[in-house]
N, C-alpha and C positions, 0 to 999 in steps of 0.2 A: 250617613246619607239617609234621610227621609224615605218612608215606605213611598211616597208620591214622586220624588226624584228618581227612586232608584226604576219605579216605572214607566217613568218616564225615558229615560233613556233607551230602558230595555226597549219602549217600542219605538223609540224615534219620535216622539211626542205627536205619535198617530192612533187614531181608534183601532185597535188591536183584532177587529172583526171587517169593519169597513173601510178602514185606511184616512177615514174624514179624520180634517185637521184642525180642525175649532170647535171650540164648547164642551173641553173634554174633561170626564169625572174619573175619578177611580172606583170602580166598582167593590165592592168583597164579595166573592163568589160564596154561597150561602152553604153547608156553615164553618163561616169564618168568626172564632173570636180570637181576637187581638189578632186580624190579620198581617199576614207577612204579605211580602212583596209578592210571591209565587202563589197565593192564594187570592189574588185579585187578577183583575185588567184594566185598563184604561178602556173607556169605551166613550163616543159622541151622544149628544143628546137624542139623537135620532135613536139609537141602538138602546140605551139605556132608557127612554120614554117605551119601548117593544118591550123588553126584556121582563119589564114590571107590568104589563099591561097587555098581557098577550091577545084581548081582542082588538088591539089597535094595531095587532102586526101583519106588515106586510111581507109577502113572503119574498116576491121580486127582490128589496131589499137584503133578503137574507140571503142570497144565492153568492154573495161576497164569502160564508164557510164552505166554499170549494177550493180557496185559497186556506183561508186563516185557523179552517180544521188542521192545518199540516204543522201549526206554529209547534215547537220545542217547549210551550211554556204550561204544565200541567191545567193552569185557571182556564185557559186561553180553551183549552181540549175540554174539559168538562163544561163547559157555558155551549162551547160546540156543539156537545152531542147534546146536549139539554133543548138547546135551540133548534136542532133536527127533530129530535122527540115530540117537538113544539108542532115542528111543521110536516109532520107525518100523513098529511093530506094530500102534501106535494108528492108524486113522484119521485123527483128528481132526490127527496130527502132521502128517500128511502135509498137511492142507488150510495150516494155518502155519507150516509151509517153503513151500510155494508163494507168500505172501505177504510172508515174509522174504528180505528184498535186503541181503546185504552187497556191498561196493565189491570189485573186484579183489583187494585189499592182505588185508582183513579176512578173505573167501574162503581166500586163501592158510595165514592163521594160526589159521581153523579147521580147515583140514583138514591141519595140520602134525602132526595126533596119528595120523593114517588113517584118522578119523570119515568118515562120506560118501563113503568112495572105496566102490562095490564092491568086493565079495568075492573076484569073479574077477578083476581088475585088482591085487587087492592078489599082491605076491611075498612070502617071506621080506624081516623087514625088522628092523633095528635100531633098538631104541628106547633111547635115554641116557633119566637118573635123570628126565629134567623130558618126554618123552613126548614129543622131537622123533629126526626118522627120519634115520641117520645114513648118512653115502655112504663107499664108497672114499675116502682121501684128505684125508678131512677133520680136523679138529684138535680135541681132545677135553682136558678138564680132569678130576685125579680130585678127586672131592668128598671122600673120606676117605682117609687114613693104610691104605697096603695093605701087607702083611708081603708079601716076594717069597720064597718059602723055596726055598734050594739056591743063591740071590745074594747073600743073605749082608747084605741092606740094606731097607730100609723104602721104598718109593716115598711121596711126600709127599704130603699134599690140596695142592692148586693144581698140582700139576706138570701141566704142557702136554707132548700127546702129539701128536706132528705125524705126519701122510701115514697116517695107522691103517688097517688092511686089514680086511675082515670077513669073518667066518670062514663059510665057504660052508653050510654046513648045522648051525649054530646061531646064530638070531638075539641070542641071549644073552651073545654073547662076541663079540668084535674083538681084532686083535692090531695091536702098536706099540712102541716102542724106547723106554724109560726107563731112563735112565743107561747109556746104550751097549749094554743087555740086549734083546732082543725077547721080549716078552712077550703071552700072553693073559690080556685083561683083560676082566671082567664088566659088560657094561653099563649094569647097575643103580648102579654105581660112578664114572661117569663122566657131565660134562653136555658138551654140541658147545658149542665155542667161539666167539664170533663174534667 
């Protein structure tokens, strides 16, 4: 069965937030690679146009995670509490996050995007194509074909970038060796490796 069937069923071929029954995507809740079925949602175009575009969200709409916070389904709970974090203006947000409990682990992969940390706690931070926050050191993937001009060669999608440094006052860029070259590279171009 298909990652998109099998979420399909799981939600009854409903938006897993709002219950709307047409125009419906599968989300991957970020970060997802090579997601599974329990690392996404189905969600409406309505939800999914918000989700990516938080100044065009309305909060009214969102008062539907008083139901769909309770869902059994891990993706379903982190997009929740992401989406409360979102609307932390509202009141009423603030009363169901106090009532939403994720486990240690869940915790962890909602706040893997920087949602919920303070303001003042957050630093300069690197964020790869899928909106997880990258360290000194760690091993990066490029998602597309990057022209190196002045090396004279194309760095490839899938080339692994190991030990990458991050470039002290731009969160947008990291640097790393590809084909024996050190290179600065765009973060938006690159996902962390696991």
């Amino acid at each position: 069965m298909s990652v998109e069937k099998e979420i399909q069923a799981r939600s009854g071929s409903k938006c897993e937030f709002c219950g709307a029954t047409n125009d419906l995507k599968v989300y991957e809740v970020p970060p997802a690679y090579n997601a599974k079925a329990n690392q996404c949602v189905l969600v409406c175009e309505t939800c999914l146009e918000q989700i990516g575009n938080p100044e065009k969200m309305d909060a009214n709409h969102w008062r539907c995670l008083n139901d769909s916070m309770w869902s059994t389904v891990p993706a379903v709970q982190v997009m929740a509490w992401r989406m409360l974090h979102r609307l932390n203006a509202e009141g009423w947000s603030h009363d169901l996050l106090d009532m939403l409990y994720l486990d240690e682990d869940m915790l962890k992969w909602a706040q893997s995007t920087g949602e919920g940390i303070p303001t003042d706690d957050l630093e300069l931070k690197h964020i790869d194509s899928n909106g997880v926050v990258l360290q000194g050191g760690d091993t990066v993937v490029l998602i597309k074909d990057l022209e190196v001009r002045g090396a004279g060669f194309t760095a490839k999608r899938g080339t692994a970038v190991r030990g990458i440094t991050l470039v002290a006052d731009n969160p947008e860029q990291i640097e790393g060796k590809v084909n024996g070259q050190q290179l600065v590279l765009l973060t938006k171009f690159v996902k962390k490796s696991t």
